[in-house]
C-alpha positions in Angstrom: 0.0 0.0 0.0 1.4 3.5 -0.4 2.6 5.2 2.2 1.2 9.2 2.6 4.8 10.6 1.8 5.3 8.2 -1.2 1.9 9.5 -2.3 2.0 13.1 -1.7 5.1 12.7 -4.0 3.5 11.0 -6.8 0.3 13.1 -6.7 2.4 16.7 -7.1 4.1 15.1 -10.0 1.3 13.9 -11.7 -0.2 17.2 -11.4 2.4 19.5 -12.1 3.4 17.3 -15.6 -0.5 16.7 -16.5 -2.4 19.5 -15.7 0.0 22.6 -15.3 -1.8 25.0 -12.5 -4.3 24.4 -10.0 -7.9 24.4 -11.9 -9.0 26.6 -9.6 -7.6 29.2 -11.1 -9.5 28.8 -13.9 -12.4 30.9 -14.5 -15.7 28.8 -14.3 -14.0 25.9 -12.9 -14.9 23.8 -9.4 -12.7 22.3 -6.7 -14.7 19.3 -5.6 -13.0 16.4 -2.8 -14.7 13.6 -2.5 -14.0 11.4 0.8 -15.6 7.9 1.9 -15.5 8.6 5.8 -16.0 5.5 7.3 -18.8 5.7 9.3 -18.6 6.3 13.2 -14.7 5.1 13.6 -13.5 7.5 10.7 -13.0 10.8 9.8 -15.0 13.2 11.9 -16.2 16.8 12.0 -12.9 18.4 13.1 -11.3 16.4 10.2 -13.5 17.3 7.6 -13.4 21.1 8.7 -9.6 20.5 8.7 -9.4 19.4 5.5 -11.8 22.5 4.0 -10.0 25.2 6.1 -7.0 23.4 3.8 -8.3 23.1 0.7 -10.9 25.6 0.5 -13.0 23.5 -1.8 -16.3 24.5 -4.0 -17.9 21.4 -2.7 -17.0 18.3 -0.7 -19.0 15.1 -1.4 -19.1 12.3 1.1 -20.1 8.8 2.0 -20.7 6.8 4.7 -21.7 9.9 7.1 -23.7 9.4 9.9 -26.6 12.1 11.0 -23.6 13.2 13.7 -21.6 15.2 10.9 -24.4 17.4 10.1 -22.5 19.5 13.0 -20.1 20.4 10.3 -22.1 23.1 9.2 -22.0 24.6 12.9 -18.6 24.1 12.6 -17.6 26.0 9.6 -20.9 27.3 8.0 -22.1 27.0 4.4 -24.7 24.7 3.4 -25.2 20.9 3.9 -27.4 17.8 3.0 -27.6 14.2 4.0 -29.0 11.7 2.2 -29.5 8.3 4.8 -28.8 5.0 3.2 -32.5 2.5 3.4 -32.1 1.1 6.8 -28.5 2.0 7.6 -26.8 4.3 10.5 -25.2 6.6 7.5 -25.5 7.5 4.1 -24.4 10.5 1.2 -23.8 14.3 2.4 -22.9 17.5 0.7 -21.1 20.2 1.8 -21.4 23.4 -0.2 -19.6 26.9 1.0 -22.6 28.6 -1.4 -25.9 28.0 -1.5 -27.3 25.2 -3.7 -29.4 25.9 -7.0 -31.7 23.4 -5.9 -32.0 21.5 -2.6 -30.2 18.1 -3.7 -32.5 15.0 -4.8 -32.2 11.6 -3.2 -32.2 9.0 -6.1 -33.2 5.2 -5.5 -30.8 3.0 -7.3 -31.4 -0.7 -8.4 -31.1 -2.5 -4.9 -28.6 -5.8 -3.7 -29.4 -8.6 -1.9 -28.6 -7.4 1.6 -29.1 -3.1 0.7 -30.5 -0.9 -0.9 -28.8 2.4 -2.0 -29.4 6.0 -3.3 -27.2 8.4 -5.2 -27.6 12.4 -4.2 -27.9 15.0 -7.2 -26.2 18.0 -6.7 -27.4 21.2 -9.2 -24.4 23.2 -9.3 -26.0 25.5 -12.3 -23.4 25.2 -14.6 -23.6 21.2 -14.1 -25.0 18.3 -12.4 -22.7 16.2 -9.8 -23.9 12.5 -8.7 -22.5 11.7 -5.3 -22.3 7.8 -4.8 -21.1 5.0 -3.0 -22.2 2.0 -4.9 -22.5 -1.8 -4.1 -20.3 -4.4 -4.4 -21.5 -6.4 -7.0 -19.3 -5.9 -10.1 -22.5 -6.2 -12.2 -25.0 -4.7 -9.7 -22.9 -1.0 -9.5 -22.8 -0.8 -13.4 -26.6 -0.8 -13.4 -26.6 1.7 -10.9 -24.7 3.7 -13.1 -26.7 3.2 -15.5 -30.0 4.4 -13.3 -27.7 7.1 -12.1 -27.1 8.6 -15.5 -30.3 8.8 -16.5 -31.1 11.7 -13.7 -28.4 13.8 -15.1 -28.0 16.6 -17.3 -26.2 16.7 -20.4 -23.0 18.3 -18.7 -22.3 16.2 -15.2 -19.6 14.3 -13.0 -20.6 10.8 -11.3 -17.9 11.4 -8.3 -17.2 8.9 -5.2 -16.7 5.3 -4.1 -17.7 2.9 -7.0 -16.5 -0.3 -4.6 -15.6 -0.8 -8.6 -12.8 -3.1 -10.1 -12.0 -2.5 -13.9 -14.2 -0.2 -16.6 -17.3 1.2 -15.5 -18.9 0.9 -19.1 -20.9 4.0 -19.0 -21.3 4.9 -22.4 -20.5 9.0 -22.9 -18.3 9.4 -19.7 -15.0 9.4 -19.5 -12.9 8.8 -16.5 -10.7 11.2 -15.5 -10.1 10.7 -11.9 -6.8 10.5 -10.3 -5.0 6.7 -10.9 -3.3 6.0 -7.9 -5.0 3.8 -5.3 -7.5 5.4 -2.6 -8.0 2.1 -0.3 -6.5 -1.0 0.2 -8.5 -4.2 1.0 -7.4 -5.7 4.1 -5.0 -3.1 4.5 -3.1 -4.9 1.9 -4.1 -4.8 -2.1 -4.8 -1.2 -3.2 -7.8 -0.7 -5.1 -8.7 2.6 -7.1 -12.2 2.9 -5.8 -12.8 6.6 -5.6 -13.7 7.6 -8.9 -15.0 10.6 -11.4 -16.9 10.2 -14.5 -17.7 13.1 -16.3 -19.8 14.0 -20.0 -19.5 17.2 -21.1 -16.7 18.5 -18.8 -12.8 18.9 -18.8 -11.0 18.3 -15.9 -7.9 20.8 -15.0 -6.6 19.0 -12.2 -6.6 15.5 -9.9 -5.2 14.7 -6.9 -5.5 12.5 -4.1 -4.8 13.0 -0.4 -3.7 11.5 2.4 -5.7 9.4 4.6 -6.4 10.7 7.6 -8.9 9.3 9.9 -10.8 6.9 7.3 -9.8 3.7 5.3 -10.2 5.8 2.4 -7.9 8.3 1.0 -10.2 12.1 -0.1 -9.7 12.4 -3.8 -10.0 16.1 -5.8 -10.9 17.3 -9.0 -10.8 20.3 -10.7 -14.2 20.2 -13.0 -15.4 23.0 -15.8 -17.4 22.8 -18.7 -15.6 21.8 -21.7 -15.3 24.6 -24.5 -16.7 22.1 -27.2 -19.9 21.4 -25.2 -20.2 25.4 -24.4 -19.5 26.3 -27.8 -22.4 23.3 -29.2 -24.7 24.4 -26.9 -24.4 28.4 -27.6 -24.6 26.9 -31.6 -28.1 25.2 -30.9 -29.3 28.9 -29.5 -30.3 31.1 -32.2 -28.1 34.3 -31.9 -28.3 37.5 -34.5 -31.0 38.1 -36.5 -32.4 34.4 -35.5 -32.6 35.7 -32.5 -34.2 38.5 -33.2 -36.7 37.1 -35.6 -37.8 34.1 -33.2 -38.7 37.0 -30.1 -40.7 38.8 -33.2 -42.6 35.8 -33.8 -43.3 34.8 -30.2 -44.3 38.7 -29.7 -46.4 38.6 -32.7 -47.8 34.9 -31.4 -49.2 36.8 -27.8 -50.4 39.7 -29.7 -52.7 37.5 -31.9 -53.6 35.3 -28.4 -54.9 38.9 -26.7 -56.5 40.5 -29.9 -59.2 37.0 -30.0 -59.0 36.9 -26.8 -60.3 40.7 -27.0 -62.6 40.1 -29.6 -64.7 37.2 -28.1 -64.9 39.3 -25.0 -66.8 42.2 -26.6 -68.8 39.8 -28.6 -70.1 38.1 -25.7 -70.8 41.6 -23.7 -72.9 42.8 -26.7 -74.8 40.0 -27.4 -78.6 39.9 -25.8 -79.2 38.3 -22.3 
C-alpha cells in the first residue's frame, strides 16, 4: 500500500506534468473532494473542517456519514445535506460553501441482496454532480450507473466510491479521476475505488490526499465545462437576427392570443341576455 509521503510525491508530479496550474484558477472551474469517511470510527467533524480550512473546496461530497456530521455546518458554516442510506446508520452528504441551486435529490438505485442504496444530485447551475457509494456487486454498480445517468444533465460528473474493479462501461463518460489507489483491501491490495466520471466537462486537475482518519484516501478534481460542449450548446441557441426574428414571432404569437382573446370578450358583452 502506499505510504502518505510516497503519495504526496506521486500526486504533485502527476499534477504539475499533466495539468499545469491548479484548476482553480480557472475561471468557471470547481474544486470538488470527494472522501468515503468511514462511518462512526472514521474521519470526523474536526477532520472534515480541517481538510476544507486546507483546501478551501467549492464542494465536498461524502459517504458513509452518519446524522452526527451534520455539525459540520456549525462548525464552519455553508450549506449541507444528507441523504441516509434505506435502513442503515449513514449515508451521502454534501457540503457546499454557497448556496445550492436546488435542494439536492435523493435518487433510489437498483437495490442488492442485503441493501438498498441511493445516489444524491447536486445542481451546481453550470452542471449536475452524482454523489455515490455503490454496491459491491461488479455487475450490480454498473446498473446503478446506468440508473444514475439517467437523472443527469447533459453536462455532469458521477464522483465517489464505485466499490468498482475494472471499466465502468458507461457509455459517454470518461474517467478522468486521479489513478493512484485510494483504499487498500485488508490493508493490503490497493484498489482505485474513488472515482470521477464526467460528460461534457474537462478536468484541469486531480489529486489524491492522504488518509487521515478513514480507510479511504479524499480524492479532488478540478471540473469545468468543456469549450466544445459550451460552444455546441451556444450553436443550438439562435443568436443575430435568428434571435431576433424568433422574439418577433413569439411577440407577434401573444399579440394574436390577446386580440381573439379581446374580440370574443366584446362579442359576448354585446350579445342579448
Amino acid at each position: 500500500m502506499l505510504n502518505d509521503r510516497r503519495l504526496a510525491r506521486l500526486t504533485a508530479h502527476a499534477l504539475q506534468n499533466s495539468h499545469g496550474r491548479p484548476g482553480h484558477d480557472r475561471p468557471g472551474t470547481r474544486k470538488i473532494v470527494s472522501w468515503n469517511l468511514l462511518r462512526r470510527v472514521g474521519a470526523n467533524v474536526a477532520g472534515i473542517a480541517a481538510l476544507i480550512e486546507r483546501e478551501q473546496p467549492d464542494l465536498v461530497l461524502m459517504q458513509e456519514a452518519t446524522k452526527d456530521i451534520e455539525a459540520l455546518q456549525a462548525k464552519v458554516g455553508g450549506h449541507y445535506a444528507w441523504a441516509q442510506m434505506p435502513g442503515r446508520i449513514h449515508g451521502l452528504a454534501v457540503w457546499s460553501p454557497t448556496p445550492f441551486a436546488a435542494p439536492p435529490e435523493a435518487i433510489e438505485l437498483p437495490s442488492g441482496a442485503m441493501f438498498d442504496r441511493v445516489s444524491q444530485v447536486i445542481d451546481l447551475g453550470a452542471f449536475g454532480v452524482a454523489n455515490v457509494h455503490l454496491s459491491h456487486g461488479q455487475v450490480l454498480n454498473r446498473r446503478q450507473l446506468r440508473r444514475i445517468e439517467q437523472s443527469l444533465p447533459a453536462r455532469a460528473a458521477v464522483i465517489g466510491d464505485y466499490n468498482l474493479v475494472g471499466p465502468p462501461l458507461l457509455p459517454g463518460f470518461r474517467d478522468v479521476g486521479p489513478r493512484l489507489p485510494t483504499h487498500a483491501m485488508a490493508r493490503v491490495v490497493p484498489l482505485r475505488l474513488d472515482r470521477c466520471l464526467v460528460r461534457g466537462l474537462t478536468c484541469h486537475g486531480r489529486s489524491v490526499l492522504p488518509r487521515g482518519d478513514s480507510d479511504h484516501r479524499p480524492i479532488i478534481v478540478h471540473l469545468a465545462p468543456s469549450q466544445e460542449a459550451v460552444r455546441r450548446e451556444a450553436e443550438e441557441k439562435p443568436t443575430g437576427m435568428a434571435a431576433v426574428i424568433g422574439r418577433l414571432r413569439r411577440a407577434a404569437g401573444r399579440g394574436a392570443r390577446a386580440a381573439t382573446t379581446f374580440r370574443g370578450s366584446a362579442e359576448r358583452a354585446s350579445s342579448p341576455a
